[in-house]
N, C-alpha and C positions, 0 to 999 in steps of 0.2 A: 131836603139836602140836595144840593146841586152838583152837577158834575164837576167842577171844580175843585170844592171843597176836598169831595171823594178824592181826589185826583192827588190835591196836597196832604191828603192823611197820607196815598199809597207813597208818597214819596217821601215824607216824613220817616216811615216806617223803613223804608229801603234805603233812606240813609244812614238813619240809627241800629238797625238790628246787627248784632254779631257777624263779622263774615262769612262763619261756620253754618250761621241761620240760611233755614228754603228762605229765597227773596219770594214776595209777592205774586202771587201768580193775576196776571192784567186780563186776563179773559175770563177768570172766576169773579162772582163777586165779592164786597170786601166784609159783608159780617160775617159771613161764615169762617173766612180764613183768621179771624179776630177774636174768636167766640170763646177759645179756650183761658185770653185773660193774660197766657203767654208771651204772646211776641207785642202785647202793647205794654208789659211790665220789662221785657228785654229795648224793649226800641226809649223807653222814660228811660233807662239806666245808661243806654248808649246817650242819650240826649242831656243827663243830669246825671253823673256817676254817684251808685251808692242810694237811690231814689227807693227804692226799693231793697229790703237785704237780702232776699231769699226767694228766688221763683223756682214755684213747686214744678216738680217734671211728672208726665204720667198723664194719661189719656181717660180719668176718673172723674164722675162729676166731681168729688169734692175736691180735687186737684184744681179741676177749674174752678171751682168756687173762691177758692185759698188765692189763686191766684188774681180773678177779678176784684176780690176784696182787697187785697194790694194794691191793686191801680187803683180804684178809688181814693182809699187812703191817702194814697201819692198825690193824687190830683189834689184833695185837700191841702194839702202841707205844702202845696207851690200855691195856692190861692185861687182856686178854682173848686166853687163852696157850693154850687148846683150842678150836681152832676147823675150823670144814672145811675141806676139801681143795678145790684148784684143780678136780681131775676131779668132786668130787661137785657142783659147780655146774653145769659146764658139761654134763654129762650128766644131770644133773637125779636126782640118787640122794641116797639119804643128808638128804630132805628134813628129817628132824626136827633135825638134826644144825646143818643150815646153818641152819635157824628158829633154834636154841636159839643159835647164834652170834649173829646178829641182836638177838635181844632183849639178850645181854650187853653187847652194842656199845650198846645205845639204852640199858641202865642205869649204865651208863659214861661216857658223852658229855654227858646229859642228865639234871638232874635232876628229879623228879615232877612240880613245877611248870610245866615246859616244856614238859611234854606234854597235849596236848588230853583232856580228859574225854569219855570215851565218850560222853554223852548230847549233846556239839556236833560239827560238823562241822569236816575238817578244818583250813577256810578260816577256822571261828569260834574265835579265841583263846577262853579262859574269862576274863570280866570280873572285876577284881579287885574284893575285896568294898568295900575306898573306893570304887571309882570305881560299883559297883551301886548304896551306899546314899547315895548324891549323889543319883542317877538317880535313885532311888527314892522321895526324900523330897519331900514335898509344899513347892511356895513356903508361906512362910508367908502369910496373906491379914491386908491392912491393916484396925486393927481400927476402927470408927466414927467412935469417938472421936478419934482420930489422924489431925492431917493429912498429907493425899497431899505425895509430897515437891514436887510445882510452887507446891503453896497455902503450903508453910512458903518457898520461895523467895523468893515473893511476898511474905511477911511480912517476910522480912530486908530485901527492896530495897523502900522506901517510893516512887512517885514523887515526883520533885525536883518541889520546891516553885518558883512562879515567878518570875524576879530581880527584886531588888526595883527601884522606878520611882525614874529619879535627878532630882532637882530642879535646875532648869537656872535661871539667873537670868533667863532670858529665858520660863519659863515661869511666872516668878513675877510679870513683868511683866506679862504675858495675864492671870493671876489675878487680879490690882490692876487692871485696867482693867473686867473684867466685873464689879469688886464694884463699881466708880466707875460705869459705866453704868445697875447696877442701884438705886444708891441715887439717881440723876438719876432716871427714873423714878418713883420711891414718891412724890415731892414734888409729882409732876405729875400724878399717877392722886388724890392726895388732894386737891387745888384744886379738881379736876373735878367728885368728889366733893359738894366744899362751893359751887359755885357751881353745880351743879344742885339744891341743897338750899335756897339763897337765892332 
């Protein structure tokens, strides 16, 4: 079993299990945290919903037992027809055997794209390359010449112009009276004129 492999069960596993689920613990090893039959019958169901109907809970070997018999099961019914034995789980033998089942199962259930690239963590999906060069690509910047879109706004809405003044007969009468007062006037500013002249 190589490091690798290892590597992509633990990540398999952490990305399928329940959010509610302990993730993986990377400094323990991986059969022991695997043994109870538990989190590899939660992480098939995260992976394939419904894969399994019922994982037993409880910390009893026949709990574990119920429960590795389950994943096998499972394995079989995605088509993965040599796989390990109930006892090499729960006694922790036969390591390479249950790894190599494992990995059949995750190429089975899942395909490439599904699974996280080495160089991200479990929690980081790989960003699809649309959605990278979206992110990626520069806004384009407004060029000088070009007006901003508030001044071309602006340009479309002229302010309204103001309504025009309605003529009223009664303000046509005020008009005829101030031309009438002004021409009374001129005849009497020019008398004055002429009789300080005389």
């Amino acid at each position: 079993m190589s490091a690798e492999e290892e590597n992509v069960i633990r990540k398999w596993l952490d990305l399928y299990l329940p959010p509610t689920e302990q993730r993986m613990d990377a400094s323990s090893p991986l059969l022991p945290q695997i043994r109870s039959g538990s989190i590899l019958c939660k992480a098939l169901n995260g992976a394939r919903a419904n894969s399994i109907k019922r994982v037993a809970v409880g910390n009893m070997a026949f709990v574990h037992k119920e429960n590795v018999q389950s994943f096998i099961a499972a394995c079989e019914a995605v088509g993965v027809k040599d796989t390990f034995a109930v006892d090499d789980l729960l006694e922790m033998k036969n390591q390479d055997k249950i790894y190599k089942t494992i990995i059949k199962v995750i190429r089975s259930v899942c395909t490439p794209e599904s699974l996280p690239p080495s160089s991200l963590p479990p929690s980081r999906p790989a960003p699809s390359p649309s959605f990278s060069s979206l992110s990626s690509s520069p806004s384009p910047s407004p060029s000088p010449s070009s007006p901003s879109p508030s001044s071309t706004t602006q340009m479309k809405k002229p302010a309204p112009a103001p309504p025009p003044r309605k003529v009223t007969s009664s303000s046509r009468t005020n008009s005829n009276t101030d031309m009438a007062s002004t021409n009374e006037t001129t005849p009497t500013s020019s008398s004055s004129s002429s009789s300080s002249s005389s």
